[in-house]
MDAnalysis code that builds the backbone (N, CA, C; Angstrom):
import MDAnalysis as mda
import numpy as np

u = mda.Universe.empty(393, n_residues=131, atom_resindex=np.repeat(np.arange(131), 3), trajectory=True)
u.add_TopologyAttr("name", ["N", "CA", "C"] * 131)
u.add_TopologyAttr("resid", np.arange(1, 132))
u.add_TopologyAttr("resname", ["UNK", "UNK", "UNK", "UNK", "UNK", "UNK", "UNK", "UNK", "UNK", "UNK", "UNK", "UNK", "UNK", "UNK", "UNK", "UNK", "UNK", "UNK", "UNK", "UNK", "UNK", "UNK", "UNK", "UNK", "UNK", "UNK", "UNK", "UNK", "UNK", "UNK", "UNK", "UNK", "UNK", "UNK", "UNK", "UNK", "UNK", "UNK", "UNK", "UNK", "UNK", "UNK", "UNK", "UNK", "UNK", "UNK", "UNK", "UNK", "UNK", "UNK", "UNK", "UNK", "UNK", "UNK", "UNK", "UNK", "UNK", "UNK", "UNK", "UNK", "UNK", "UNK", "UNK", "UNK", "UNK", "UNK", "UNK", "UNK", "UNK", "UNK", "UNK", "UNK", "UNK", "UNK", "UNK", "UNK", "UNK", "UNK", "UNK", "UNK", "UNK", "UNK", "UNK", "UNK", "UNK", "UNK", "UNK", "UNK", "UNK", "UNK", "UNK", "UNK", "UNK", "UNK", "UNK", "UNK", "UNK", "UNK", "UNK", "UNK", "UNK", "UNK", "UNK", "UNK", "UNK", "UNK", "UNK", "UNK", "UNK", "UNK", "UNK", "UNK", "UNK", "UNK", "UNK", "UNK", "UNK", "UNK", "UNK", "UNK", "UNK", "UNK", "UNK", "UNK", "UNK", "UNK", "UNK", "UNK", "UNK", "UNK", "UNK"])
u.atoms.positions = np.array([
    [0.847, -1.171, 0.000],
    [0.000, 0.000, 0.000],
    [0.892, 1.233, 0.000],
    [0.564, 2.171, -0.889],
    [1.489, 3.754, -0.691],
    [0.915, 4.476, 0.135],
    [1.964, 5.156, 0.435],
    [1.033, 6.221, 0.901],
    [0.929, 7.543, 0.865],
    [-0.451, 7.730, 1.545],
    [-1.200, 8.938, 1.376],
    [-0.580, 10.023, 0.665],
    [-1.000, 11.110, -0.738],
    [-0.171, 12.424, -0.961],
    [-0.924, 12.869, 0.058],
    [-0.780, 13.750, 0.266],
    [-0.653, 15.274, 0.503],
    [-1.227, 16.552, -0.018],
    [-0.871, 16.165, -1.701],
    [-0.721, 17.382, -2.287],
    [-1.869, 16.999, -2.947],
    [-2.809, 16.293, -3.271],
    [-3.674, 15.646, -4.069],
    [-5.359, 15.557, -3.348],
    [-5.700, 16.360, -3.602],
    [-7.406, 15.839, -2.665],
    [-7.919, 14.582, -2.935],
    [-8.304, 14.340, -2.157],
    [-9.331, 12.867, -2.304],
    [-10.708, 13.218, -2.755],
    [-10.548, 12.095, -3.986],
    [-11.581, 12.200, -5.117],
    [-13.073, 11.607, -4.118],
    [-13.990, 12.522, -4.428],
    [-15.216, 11.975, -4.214],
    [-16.635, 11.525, -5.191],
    [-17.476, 10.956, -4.839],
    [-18.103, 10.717, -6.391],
    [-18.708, 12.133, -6.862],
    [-18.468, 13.142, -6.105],
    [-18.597, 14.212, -7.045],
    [-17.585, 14.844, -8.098],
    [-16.618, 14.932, -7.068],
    [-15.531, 15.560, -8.066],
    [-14.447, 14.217, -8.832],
    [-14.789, 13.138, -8.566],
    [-14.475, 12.316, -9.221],
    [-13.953, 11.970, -10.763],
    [-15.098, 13.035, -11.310],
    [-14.736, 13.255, -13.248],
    [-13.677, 14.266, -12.867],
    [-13.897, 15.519, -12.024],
    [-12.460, 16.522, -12.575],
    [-11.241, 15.787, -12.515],
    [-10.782, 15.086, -11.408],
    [-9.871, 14.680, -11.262],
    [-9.429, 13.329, -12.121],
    [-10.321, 12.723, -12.649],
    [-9.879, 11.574, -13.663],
    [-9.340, 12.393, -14.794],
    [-10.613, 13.368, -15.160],
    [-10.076, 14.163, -16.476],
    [-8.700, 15.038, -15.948],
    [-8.439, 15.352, -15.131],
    [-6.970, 15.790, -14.994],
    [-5.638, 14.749, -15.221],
    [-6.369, 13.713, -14.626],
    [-4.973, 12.485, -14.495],
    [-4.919, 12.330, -16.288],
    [-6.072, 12.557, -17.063],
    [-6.260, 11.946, -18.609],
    [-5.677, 13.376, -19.569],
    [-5.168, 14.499, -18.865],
    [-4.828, 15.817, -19.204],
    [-6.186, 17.090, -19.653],
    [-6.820, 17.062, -19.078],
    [-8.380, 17.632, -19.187],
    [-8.507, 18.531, -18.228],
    [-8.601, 19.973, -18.465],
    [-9.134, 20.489, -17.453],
    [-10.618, 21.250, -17.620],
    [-11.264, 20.321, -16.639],
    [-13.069, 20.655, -16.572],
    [-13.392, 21.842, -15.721],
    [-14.249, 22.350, -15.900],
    [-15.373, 23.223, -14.929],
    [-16.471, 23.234, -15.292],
    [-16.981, 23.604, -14.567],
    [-18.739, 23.442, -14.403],
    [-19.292, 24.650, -15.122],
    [-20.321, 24.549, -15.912],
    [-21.499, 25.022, -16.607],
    [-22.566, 25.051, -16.101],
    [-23.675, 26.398, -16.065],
    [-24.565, 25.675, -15.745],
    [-25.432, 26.264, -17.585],
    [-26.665, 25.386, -17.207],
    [-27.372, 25.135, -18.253],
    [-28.412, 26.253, -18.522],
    [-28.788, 26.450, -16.587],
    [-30.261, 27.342, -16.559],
    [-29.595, 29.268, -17.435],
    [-28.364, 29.268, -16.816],
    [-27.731, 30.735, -16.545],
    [-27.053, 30.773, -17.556],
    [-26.197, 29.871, -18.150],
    [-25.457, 29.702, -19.525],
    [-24.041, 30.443, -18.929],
    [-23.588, 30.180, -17.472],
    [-22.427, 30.446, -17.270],
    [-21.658, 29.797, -16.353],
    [-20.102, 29.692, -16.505],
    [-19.208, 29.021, -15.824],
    [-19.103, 29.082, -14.660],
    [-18.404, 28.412, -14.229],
    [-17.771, 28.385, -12.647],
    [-17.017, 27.543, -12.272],
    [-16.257, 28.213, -11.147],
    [-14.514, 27.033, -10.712],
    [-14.732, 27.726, -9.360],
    [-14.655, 26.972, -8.202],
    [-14.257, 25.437, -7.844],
    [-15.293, 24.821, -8.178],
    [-15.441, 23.236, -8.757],
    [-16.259, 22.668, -9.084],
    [-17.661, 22.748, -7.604],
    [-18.906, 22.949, -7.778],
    [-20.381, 22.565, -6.960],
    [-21.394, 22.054, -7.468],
    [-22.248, 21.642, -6.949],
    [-23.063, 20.909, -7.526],
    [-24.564, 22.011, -7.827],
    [-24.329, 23.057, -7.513],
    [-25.176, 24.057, -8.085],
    [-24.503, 25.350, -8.265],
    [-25.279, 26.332, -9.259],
    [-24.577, 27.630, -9.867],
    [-24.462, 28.270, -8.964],
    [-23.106, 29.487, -8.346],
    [-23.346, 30.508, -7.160],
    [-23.622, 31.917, -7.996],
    [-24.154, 31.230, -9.770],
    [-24.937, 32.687, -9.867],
    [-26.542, 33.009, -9.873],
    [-27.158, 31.586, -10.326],
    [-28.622, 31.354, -9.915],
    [-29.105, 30.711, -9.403],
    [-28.329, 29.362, -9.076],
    [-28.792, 28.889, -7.576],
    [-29.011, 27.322, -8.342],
    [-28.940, 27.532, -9.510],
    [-29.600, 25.891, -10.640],
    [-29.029, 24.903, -9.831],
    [-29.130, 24.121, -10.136],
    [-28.582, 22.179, -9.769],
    [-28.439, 21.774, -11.035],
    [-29.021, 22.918, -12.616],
    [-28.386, 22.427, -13.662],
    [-27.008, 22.182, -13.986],
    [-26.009, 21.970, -13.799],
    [-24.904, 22.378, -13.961],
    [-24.176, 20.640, -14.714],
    [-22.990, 21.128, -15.273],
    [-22.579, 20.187, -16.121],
    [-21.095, 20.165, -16.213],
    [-20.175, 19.421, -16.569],
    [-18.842, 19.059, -16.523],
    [-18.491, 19.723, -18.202],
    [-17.641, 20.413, -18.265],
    [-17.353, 20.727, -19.983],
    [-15.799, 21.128, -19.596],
    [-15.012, 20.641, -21.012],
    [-13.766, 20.870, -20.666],
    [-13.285, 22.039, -21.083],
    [-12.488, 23.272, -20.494],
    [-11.875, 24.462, -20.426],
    [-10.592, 24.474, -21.888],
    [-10.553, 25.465, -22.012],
    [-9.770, 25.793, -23.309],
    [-8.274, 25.431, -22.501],
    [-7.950, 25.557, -21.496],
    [-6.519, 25.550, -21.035],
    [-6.069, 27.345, -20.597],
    [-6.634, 27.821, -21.611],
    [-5.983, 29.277, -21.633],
    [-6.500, 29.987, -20.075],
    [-5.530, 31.220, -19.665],
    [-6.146, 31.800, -18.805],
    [-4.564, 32.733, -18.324],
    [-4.914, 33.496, -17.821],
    [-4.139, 34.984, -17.862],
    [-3.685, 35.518, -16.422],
    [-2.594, 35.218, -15.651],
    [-1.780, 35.758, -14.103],
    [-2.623, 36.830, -13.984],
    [-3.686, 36.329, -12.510],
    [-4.096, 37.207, -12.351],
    [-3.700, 37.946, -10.890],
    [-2.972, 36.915, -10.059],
    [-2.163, 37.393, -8.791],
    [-1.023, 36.464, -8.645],
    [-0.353, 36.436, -7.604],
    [0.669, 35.136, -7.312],
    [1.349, 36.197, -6.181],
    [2.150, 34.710, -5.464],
    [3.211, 35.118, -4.415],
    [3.741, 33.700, -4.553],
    [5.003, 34.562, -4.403],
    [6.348, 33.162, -4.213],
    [6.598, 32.801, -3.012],
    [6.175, 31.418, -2.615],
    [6.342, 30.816, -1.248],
    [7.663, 29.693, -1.294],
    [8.194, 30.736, -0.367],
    [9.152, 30.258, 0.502],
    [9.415, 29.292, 1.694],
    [8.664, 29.634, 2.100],
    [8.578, 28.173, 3.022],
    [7.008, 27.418, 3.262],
    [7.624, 26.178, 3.255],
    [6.299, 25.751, 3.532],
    [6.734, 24.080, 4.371],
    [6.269, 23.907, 5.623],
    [6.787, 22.805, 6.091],
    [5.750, 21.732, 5.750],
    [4.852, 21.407, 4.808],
    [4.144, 20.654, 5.006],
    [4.644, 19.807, 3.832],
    [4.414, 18.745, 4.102],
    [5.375, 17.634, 2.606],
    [4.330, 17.815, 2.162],
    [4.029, 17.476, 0.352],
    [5.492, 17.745, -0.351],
    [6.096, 19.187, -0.769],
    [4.987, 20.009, -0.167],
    [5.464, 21.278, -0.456],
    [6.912, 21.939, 0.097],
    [7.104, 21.129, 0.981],
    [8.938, 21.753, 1.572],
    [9.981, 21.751, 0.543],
    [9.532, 20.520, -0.441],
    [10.293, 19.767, -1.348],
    [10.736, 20.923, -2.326],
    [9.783, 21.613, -2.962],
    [9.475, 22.328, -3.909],
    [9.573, 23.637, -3.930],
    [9.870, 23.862, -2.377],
    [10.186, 25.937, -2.339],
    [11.501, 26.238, -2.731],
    [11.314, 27.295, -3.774],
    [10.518, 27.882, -3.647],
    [9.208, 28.062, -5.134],
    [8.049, 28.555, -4.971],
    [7.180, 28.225, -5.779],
    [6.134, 29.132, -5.952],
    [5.715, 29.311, -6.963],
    [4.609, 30.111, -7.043],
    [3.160, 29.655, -7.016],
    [2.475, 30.246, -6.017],
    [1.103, 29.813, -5.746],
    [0.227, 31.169, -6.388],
    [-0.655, 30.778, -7.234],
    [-1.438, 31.535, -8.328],
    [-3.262, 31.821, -8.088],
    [-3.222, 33.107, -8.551],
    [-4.659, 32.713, -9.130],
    [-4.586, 33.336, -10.419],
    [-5.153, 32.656, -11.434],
    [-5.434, 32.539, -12.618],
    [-6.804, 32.920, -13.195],
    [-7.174, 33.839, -14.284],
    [-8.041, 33.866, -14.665],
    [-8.387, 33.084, -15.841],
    [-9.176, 32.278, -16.035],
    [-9.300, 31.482, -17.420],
    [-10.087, 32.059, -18.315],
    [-9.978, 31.433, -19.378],
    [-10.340, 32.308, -20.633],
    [-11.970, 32.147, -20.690],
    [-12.713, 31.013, -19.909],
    [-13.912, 30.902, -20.267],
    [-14.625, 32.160, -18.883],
    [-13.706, 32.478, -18.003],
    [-14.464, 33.405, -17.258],
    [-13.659, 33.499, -15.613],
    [-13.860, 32.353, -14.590],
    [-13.735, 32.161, -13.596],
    [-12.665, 32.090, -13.229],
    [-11.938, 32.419, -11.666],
    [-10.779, 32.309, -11.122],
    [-10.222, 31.293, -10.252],
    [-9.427, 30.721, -11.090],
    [-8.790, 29.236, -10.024],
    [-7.546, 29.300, -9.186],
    [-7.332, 28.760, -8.369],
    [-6.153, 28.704, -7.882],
    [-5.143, 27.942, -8.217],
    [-4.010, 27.942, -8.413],
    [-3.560, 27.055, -9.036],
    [-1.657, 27.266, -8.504],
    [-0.705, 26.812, -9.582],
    [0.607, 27.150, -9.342],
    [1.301, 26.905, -10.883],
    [2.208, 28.717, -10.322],
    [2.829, 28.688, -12.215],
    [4.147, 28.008, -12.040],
    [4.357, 27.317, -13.246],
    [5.694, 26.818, -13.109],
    [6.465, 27.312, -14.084],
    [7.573, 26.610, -14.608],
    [8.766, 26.950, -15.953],
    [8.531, 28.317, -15.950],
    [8.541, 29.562, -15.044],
    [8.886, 30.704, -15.231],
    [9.600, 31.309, -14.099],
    [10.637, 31.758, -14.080],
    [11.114, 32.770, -12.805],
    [10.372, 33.297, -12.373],
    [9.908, 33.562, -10.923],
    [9.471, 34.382, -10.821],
    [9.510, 36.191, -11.203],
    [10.703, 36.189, -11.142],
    [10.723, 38.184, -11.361],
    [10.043, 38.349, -13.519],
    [9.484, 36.923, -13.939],
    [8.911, 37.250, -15.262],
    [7.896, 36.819, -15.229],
    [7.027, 37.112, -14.291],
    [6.005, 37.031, -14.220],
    [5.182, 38.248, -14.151],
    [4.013, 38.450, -14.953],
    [3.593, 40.129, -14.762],
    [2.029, 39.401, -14.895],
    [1.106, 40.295, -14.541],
    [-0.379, 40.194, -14.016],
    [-0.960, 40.774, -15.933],
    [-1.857, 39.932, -15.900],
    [-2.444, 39.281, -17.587],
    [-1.218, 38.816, -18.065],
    [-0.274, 38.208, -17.898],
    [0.522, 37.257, -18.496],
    [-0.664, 36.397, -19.022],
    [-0.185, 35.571, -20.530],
    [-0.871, 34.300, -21.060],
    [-0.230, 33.499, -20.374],
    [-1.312, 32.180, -20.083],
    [-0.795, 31.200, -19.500],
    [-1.329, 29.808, -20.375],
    [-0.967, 28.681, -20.255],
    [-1.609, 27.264, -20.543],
    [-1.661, 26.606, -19.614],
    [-2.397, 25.615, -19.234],
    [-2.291, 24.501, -18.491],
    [-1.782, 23.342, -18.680],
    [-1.175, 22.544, -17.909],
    [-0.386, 21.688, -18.272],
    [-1.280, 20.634, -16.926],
    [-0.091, 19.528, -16.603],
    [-0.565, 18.779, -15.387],
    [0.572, 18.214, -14.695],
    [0.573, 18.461, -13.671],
    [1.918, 17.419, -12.501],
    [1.370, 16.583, -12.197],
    [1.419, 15.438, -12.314],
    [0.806, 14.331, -11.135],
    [-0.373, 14.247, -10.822],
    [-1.837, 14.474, -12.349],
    [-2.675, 14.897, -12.314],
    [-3.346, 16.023, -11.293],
    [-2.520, 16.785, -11.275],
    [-2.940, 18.460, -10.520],
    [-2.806, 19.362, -11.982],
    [-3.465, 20.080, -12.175],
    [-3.645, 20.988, -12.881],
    [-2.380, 22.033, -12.902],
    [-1.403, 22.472, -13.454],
    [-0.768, 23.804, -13.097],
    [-0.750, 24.387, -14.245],
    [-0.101, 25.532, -14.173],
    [0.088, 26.792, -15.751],
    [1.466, 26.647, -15.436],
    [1.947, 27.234, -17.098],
    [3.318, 27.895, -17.937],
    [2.795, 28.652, -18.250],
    [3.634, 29.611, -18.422],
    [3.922, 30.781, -20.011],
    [3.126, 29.911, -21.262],
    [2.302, 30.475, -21.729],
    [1.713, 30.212, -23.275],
    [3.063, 30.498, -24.401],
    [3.040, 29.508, -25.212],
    [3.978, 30.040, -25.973],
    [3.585, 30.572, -27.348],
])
């Protein structure tokens, strides 16, 4: 038996599809049907009209630095491993703001609406530089 990450939430039968479609390179968010608009973190109803319509559709990848700070320490495995690092929020191109972490860029080249893509670590979602 391995064990436990850390860095990885435990899939439930809700969020179950995001995270398969991440391990498969997919990054999903939710739709809803009634309102005809997005949303991230995945719920099982819209927090703009309240629907339970809502649906899994996969995201363009694209999305644009919309804050960040470079963390330096962090004692919790596996994040100790990895400082120092940038922890993000991202705006995506279909609308909504995720949290996430940029990688393959220095930090001091990083500037706010930078293009970004998504990529995946270890089925976690992260951004690069768009090229």
């Amino acid at each position: 038996m391995s064990a436990a990450r850390h860095d990885v939430p435990e899939a439930d039968a809700f969020t179950r599809a995001y995270w398969d479609a991440a391990a498969a390179g997919t990054l999903l968010i939710r739709h809803c049907r009634a309102c005809d608009r997005p949303h991230h973190y995945p719920r099982e109803f819209c927090p703009h009209c309240w629907s339970e319509d809502v649906e899994w559709r996969p995201a363009s990848g694209r999305a644009e630095l919309y804050t960040w700070s470079v963390v330096h320490r962090n004692d919790l495995p596996p994040f100790g491993e990895r400082v120092p690092y940038v922890a993000a929020v991202v705006q995506l191109a279909e609308g909504p703001r995720m949290m996430t972490e940029v990688v393959d860029a220095p930090p001091e080249a990083l500037r706010a609406g930078m293009a970004l893509q998504v990529g995946f670590r270890d089925g976690i979602p992260v951004f690069r530089p768009a090229e």
